[in-house]
N, C-alpha and C positions, 0 to 999 in steps of 0.2 A: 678900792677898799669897800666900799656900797655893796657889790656884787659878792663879797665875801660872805659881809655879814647877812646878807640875804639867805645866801645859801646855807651858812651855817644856824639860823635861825631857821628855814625849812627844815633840814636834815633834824634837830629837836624834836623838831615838830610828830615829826616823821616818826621818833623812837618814841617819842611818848601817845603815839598812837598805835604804835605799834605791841608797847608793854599795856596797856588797858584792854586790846582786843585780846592777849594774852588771856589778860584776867578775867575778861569776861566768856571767853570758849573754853576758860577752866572749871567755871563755875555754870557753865549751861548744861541740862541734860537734856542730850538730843542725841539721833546715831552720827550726824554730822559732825558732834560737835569735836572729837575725837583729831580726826582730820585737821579741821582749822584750827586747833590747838595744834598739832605737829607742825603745820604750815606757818602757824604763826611764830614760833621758838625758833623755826629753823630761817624766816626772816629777822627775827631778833637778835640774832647771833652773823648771820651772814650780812647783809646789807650794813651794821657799821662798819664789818672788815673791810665791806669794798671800800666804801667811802673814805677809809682812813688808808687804805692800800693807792685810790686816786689822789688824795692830800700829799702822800710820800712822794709818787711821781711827778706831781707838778712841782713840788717844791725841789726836785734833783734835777727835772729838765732847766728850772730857774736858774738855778745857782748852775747849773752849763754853760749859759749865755755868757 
């Protein structure tokens, strides 16, 4: 149970560093900044799917046993 909340308190962590770097390669003018704004919306969007796509698999391999 330890290990859970661990993770799920990293993965948070994770998104809310992730929606701030967001906001701030929105608000930067730079020619880079362009880039790690696309890079960053498209981990915004992609990395919780996975992680909620790894949550569905373990909990189906569970309920196998």
């Amino acid at each position: 149970m330890r290990h859970k909340r661990l993770l799920a308190m990293a993965a948070a962590i994770l998104l809310l560093l992730l929606y701030a770097s967001t906001i701030v390669f929105a608000l930067m003018d730079s020619p880079l900044s362009q880039s790690l704004l696309m890079a960053s919306l498209f981990c915004t969007i992609v990395v919780p799917s996975i992680l909620y796509g790894y949550y569905v698999i373990i909990k189906y391999r569970k309920d196998k046993k």
